[in-house]
C-alpha positions as a Markdown table, in Angstrom:
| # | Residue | x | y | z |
|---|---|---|---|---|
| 1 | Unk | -14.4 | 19.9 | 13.4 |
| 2 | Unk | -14.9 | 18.0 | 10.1 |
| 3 | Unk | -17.4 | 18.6 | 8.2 |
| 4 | Unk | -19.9 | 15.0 | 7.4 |
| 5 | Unk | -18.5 | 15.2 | 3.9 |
| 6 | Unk | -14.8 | 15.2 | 5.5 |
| 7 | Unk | -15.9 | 12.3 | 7.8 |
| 8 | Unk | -17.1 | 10.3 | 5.4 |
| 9 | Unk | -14.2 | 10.8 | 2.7 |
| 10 | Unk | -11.8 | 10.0 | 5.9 |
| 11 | Unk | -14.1 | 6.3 | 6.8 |
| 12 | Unk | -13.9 | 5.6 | 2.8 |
| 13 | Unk | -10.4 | 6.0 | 2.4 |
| 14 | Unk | -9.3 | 4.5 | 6.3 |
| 15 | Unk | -11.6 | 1.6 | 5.0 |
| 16 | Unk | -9.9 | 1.5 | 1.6 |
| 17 | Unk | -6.2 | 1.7 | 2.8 |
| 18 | Unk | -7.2 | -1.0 | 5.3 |
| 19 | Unk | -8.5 | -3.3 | 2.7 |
| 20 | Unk | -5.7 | -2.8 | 0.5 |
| 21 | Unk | -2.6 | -3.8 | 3.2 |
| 22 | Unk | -5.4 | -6.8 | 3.9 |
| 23 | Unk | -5.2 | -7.8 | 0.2 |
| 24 | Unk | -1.7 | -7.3 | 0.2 |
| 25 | Unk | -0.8 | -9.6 | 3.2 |
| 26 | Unk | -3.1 | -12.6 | 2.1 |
| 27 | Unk | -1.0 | -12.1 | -1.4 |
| 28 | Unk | 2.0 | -12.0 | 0.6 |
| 29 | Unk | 1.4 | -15.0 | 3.0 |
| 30 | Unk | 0.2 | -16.8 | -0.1 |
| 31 | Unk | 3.8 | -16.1 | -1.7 |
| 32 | Unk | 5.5 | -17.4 | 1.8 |
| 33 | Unk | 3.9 | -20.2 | 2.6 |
| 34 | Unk | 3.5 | -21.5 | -1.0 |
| 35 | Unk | 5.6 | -24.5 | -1.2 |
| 36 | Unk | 7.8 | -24.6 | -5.1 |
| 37 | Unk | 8.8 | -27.6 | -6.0 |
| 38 | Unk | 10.4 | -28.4 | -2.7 |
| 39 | Unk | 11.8 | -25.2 | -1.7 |
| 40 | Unk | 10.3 | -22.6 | 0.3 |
| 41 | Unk | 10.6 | -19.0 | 0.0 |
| 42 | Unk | 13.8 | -17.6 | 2.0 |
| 43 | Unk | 14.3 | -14.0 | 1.2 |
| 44 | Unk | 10.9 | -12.3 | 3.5 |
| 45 | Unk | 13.6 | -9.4 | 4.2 |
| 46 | Unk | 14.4 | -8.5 | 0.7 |
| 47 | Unk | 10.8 | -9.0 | -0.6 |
| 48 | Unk | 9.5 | -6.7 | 2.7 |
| 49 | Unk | 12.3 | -4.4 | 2.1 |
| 50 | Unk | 11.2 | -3.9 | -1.8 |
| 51 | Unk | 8.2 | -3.3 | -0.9 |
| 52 | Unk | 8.9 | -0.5 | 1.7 |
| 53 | Unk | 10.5 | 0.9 | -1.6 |
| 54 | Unk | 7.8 | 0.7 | -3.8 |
| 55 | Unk | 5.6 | 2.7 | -1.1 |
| 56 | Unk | 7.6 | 5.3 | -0.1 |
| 57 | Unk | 8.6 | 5.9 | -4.2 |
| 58 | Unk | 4.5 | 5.7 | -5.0 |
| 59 | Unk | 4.2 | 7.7 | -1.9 |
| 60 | Unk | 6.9 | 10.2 | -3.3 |
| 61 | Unk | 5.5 | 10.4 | -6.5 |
| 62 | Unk | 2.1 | 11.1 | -4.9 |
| 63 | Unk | 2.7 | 14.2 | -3.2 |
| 64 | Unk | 4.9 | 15.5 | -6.0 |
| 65 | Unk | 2.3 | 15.6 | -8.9 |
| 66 | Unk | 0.2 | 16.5 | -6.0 |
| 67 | Unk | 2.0 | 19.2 | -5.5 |
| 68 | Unk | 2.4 | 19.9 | -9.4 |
| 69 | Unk | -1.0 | 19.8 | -10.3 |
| 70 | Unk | -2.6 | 21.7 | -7.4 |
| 71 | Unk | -2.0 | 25.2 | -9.3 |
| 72 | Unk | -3.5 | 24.2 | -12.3 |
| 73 | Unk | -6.9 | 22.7 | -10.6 |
């Protein structure tokens, strides 16, 4: 069982990865829907495919210096 402190850590960062995919997809519908000069946006696979990339490398990164740093904490 988690402790309150746990449960509330978990709440704040559920809350904070859901409001940061919400940020995210009101940028990205922006950037879809946005009409330039004419010409609409035509590579959605390419731009959701980057940035699958850009998670898993942040993601990557993460757990590496995690895993660096947690002998010298």
């Amino acid at each position: 069982m988690l402790s309150i402190n746990e449960q509330f850590k978990l709440v704040g960062l559920s809350l904070g990865i859901f409001a940061s995919y919400s940020i995210m997809a009101l940028y990205q519908e922006k950037i879809f829907k946005n009409d330039y000069e004419g010409e609409k946006f035509v590579y959605p696979t390419t731009f959701v495919a980057l940035q699958c990339l850009v998670y898993f490398v942040t993601a990557k990164g993460e757990l590496y210096f995690k895993k660096l740093f947690l002998f010298v904490i």
